[in-house]
PyMOL commands that place a pseudoatom at each C-alpha (Angstrom):
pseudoatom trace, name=CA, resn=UNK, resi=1, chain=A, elem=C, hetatm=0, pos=[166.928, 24.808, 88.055]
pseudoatom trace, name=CA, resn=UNK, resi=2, chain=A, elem=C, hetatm=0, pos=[167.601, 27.281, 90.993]
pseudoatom trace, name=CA, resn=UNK, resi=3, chain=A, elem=C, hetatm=0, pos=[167.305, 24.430, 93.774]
pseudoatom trace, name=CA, resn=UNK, resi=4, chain=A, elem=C, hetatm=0, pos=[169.714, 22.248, 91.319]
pseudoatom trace, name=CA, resn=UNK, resi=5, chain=A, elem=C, hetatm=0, pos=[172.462, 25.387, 91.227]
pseudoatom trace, name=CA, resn=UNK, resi=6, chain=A, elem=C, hetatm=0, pos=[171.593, 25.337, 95.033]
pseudoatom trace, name=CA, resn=UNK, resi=7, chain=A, elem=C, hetatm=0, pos=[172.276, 21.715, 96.119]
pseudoatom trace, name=CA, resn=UNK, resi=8, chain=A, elem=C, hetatm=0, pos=[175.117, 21.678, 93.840]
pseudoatom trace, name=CA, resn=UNK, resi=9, chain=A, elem=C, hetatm=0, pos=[176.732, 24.951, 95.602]
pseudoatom trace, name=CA, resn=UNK, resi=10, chain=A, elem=C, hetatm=0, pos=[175.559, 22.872, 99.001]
pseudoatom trace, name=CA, resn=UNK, resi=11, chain=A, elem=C, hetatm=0, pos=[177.784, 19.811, 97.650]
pseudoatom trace, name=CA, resn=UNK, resi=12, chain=A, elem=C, hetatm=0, pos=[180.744, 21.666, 96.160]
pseudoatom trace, name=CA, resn=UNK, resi=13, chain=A, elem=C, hetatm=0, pos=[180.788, 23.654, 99.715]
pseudoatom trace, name=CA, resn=UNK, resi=14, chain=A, elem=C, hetatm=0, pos=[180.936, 20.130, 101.503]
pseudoatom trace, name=CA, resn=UNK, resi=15, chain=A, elem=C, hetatm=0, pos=[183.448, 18.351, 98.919]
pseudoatom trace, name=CA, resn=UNK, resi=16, chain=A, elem=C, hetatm=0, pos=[185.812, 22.223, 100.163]
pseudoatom trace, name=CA, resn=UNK, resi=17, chain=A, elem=C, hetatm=0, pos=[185.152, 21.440, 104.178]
pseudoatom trace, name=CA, resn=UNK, resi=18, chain=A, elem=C, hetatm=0, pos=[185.718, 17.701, 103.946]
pseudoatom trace, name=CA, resn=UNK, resi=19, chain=A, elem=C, hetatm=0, pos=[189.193, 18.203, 101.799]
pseudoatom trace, name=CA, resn=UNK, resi=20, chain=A, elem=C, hetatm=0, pos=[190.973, 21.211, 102.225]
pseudoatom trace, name=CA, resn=UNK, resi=21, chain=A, elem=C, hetatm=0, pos=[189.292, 22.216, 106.064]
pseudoatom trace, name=CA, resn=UNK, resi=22, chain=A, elem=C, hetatm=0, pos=[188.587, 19.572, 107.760]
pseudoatom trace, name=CA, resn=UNK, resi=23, chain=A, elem=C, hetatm=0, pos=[192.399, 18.108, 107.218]
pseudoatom trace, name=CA, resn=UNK, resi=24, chain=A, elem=C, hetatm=0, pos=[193.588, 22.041, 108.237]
pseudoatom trace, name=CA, resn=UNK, resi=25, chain=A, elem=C, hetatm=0, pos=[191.477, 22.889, 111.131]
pseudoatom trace, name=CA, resn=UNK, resi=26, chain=A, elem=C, hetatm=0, pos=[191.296, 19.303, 112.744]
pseudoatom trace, name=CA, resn=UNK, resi=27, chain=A, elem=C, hetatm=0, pos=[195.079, 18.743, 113.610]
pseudoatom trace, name=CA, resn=UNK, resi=28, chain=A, elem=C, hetatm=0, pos=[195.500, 22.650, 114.813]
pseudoatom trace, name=CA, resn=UNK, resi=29, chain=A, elem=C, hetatm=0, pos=[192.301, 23.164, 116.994]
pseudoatom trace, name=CA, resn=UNK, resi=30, chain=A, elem=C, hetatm=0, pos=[191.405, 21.792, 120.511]
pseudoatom trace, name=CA, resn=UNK, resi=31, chain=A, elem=C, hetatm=0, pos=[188.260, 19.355, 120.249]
pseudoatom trace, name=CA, resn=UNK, resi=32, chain=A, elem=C, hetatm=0, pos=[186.684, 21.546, 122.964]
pseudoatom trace, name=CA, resn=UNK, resi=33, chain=A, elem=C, hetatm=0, pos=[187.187, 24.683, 120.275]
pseudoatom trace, name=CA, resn=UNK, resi=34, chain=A, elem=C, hetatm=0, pos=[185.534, 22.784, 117.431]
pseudoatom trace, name=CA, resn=UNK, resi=35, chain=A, elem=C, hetatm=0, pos=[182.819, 21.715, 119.600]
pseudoatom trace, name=CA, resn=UNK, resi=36, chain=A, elem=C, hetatm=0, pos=[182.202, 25.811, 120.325]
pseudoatom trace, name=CA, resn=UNK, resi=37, chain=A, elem=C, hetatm=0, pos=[182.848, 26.642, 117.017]
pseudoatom trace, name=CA, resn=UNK, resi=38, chain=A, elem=C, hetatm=0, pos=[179.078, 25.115, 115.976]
pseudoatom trace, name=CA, resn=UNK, resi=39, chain=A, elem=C, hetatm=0, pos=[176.916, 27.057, 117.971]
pseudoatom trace, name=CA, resn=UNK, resi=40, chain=A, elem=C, hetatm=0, pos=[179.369, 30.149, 117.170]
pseudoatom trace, name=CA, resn=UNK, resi=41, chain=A, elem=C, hetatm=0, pos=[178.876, 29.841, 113.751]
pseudoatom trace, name=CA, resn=UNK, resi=42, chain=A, elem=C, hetatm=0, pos=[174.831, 29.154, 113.681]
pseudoatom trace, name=CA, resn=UNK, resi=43, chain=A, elem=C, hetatm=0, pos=[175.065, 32.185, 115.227]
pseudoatom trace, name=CA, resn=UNK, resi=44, chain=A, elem=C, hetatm=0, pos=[177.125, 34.169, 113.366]
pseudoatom trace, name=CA, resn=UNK, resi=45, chain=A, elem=C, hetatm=0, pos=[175.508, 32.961, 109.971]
pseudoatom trace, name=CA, resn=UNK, resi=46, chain=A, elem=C, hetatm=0, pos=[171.947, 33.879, 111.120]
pseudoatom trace, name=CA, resn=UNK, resi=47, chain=A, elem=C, hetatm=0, pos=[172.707, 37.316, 112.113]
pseudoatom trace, name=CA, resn=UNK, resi=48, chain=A, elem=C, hetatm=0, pos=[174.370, 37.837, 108.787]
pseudoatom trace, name=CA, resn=UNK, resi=49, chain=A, elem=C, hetatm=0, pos=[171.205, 36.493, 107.143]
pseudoatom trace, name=CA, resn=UNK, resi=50, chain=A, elem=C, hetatm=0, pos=[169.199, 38.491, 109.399]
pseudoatom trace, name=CA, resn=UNK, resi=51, chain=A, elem=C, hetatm=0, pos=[171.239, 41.304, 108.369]
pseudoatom trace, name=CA, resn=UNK, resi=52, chain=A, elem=C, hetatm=0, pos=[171.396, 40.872, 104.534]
pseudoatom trace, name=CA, resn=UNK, resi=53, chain=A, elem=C, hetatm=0, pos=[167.271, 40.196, 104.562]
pseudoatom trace, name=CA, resn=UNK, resi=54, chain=A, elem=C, hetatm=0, pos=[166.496, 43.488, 102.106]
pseudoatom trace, name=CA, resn=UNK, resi=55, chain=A, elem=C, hetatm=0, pos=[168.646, 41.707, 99.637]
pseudoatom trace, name=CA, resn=UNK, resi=56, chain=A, elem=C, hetatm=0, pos=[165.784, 39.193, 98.879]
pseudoatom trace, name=CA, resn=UNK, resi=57, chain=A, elem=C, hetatm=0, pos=[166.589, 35.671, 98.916]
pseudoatom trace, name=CA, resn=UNK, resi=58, chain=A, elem=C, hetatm=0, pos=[169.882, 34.950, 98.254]
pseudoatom trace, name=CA, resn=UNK, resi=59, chain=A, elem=C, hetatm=0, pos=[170.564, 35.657, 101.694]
pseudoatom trace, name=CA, resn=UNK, resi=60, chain=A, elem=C, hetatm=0, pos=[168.300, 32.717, 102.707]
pseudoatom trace, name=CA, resn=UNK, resi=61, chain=A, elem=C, hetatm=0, pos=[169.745, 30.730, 99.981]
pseudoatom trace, name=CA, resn=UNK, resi=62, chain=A, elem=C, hetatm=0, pos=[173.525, 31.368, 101.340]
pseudoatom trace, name=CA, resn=UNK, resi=63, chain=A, elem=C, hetatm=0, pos=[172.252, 30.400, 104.740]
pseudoatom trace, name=CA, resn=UNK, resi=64, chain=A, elem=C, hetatm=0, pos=[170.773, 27.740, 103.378]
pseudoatom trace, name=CA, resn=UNK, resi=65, chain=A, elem=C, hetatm=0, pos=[173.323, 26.024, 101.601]
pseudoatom trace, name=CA, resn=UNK, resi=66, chain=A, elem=C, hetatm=0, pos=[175.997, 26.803, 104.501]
pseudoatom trace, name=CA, resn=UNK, resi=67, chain=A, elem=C, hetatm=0, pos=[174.123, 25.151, 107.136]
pseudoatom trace, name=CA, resn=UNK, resi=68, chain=A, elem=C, hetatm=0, pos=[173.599, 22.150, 104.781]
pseudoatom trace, name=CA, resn=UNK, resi=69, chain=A, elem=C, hetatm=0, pos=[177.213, 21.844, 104.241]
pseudoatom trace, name=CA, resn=UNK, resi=70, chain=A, elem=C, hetatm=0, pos=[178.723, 22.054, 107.130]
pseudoatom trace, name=CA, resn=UNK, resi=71, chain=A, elem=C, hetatm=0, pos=[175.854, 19.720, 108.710]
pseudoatom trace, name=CA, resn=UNK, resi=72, chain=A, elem=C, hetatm=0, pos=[177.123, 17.158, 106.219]
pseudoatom trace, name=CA, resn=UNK, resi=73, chain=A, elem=C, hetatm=0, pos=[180.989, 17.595, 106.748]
pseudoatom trace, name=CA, resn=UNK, resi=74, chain=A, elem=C, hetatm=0, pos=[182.064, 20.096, 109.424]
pseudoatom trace, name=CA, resn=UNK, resi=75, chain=A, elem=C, hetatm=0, pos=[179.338, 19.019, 112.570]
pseudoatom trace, name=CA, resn=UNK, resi=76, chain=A, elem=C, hetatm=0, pos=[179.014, 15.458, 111.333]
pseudoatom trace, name=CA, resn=UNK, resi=77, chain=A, elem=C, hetatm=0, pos=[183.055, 15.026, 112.334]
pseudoatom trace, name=CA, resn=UNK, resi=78, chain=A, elem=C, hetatm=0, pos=[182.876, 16.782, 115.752]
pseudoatom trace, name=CA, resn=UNK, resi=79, chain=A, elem=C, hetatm=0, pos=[179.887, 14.397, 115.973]
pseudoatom trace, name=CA, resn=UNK, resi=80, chain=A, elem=C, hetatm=0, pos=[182.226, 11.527, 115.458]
pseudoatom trace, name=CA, resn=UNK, resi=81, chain=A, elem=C, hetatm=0, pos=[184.716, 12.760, 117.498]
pseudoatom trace, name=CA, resn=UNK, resi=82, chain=A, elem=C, hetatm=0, pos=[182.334, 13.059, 120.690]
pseudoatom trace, name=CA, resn=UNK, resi=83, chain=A, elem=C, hetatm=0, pos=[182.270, 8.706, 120.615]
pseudoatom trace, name=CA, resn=UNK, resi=84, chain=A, elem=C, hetatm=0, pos=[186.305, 7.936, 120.013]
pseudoatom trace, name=CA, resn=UNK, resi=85, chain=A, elem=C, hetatm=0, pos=[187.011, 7.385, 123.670]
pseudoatom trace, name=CA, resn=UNK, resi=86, chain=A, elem=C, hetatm=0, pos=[183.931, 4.911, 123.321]
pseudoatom trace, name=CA, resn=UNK, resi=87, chain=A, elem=C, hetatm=0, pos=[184.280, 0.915, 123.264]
pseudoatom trace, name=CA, resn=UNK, resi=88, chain=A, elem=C, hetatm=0, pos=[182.475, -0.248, 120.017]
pseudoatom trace, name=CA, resn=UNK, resi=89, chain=A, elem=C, hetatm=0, pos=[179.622, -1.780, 121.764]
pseudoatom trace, name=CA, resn=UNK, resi=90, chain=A, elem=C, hetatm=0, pos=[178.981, 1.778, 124.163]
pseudoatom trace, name=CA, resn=UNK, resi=91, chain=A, elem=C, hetatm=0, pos=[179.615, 3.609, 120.550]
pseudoatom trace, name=CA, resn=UNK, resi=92, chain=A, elem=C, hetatm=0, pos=[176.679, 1.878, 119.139]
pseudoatom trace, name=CA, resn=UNK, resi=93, chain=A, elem=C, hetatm=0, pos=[174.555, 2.487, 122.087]
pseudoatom trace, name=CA, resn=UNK, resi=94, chain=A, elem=C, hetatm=0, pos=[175.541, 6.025, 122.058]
pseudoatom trace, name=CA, resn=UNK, resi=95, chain=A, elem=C, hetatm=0, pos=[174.796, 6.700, 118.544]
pseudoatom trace, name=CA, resn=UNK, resi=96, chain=A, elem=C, hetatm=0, pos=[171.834, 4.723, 118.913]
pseudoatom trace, name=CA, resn=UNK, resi=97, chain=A, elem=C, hetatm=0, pos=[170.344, 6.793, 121.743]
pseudoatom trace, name=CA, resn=UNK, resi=98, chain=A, elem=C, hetatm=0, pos=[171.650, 9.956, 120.245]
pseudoatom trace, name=CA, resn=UNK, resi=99, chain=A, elem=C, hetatm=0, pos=[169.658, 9.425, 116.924]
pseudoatom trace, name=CA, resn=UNK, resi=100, chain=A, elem=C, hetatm=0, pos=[166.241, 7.850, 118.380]
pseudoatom trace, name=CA, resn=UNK, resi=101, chain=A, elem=C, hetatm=0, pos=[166.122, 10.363, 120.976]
pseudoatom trace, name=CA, resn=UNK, resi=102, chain=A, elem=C, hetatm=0, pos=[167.779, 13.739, 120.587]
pseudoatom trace, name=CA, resn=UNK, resi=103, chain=A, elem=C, hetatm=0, pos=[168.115, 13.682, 116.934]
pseudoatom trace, name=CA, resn=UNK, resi=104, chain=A, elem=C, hetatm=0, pos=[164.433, 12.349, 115.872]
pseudoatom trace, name=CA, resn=UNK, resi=105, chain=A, elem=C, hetatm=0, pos=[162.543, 14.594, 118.802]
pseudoatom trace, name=CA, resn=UNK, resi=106, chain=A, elem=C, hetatm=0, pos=[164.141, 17.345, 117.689]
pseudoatom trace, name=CA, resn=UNK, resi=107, chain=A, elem=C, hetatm=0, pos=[162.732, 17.384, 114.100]
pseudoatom trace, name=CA, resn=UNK, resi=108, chain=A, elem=C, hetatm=0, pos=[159.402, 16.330, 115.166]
pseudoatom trace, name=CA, resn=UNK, resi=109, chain=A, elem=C, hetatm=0, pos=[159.239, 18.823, 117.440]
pseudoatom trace, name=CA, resn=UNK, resi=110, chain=A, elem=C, hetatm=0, pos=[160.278, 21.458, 114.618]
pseudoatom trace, name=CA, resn=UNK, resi=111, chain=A, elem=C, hetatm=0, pos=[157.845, 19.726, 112.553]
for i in range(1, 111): cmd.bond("trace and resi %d" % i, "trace and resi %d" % (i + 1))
show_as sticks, trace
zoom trace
């Protein structure tokens, strides 16, 4: 029950970035500021986990389910945004060596 309340928190949070934020943000800040905004905000959210840690868990939960939605909304687009100067054939290559190599050796490595 408490991971269900969780991932659906996780999915309303994404539905929020991906239609009222994204369409906000994306039109009114510079692609180099959105790209700095994702470390920035790692940052900023793990402090104020680290910070809120006598709480308990909820903390972790927050965390938890911020990181998860703005992996699936906010950093996916400034993802995307990285390959639209790309020719379709280089995007695919791109992506390609993006996910085999910096995406997939950077779980197993965490694994």
């Amino acid at each position: 029950s408490y991971l269900g309340q969780m991932y659906s928190l996780t999915n309303l949070l994404t539905l929020v970035f991906q239609l009222v934020l994204l369409p906000v943000i994306l039109p009114r800040v510079s692609e180099r500021n959105f790209h700095l905004f994702i470390p920035v905000s790692y940052v900023i959210s793990i402090s104020l986990m680290l910070g809120g840690s006598g709480i308990g868990l909820l903390p972790i939960a927050a965390l938890f389910t911020y990181l998860k939605a703005a992996d699936y909304s906010l950093f996916s687009m400034g993802k995307e945004i990285l390959y639209q100067p790309l020719e379709p054939d280089q995007k695919y290559g791109a992506k390609y060596l993006t996910d085999m190599l910096v995406y997939r050796a950077g779980k197993a490595l965490v694994a």
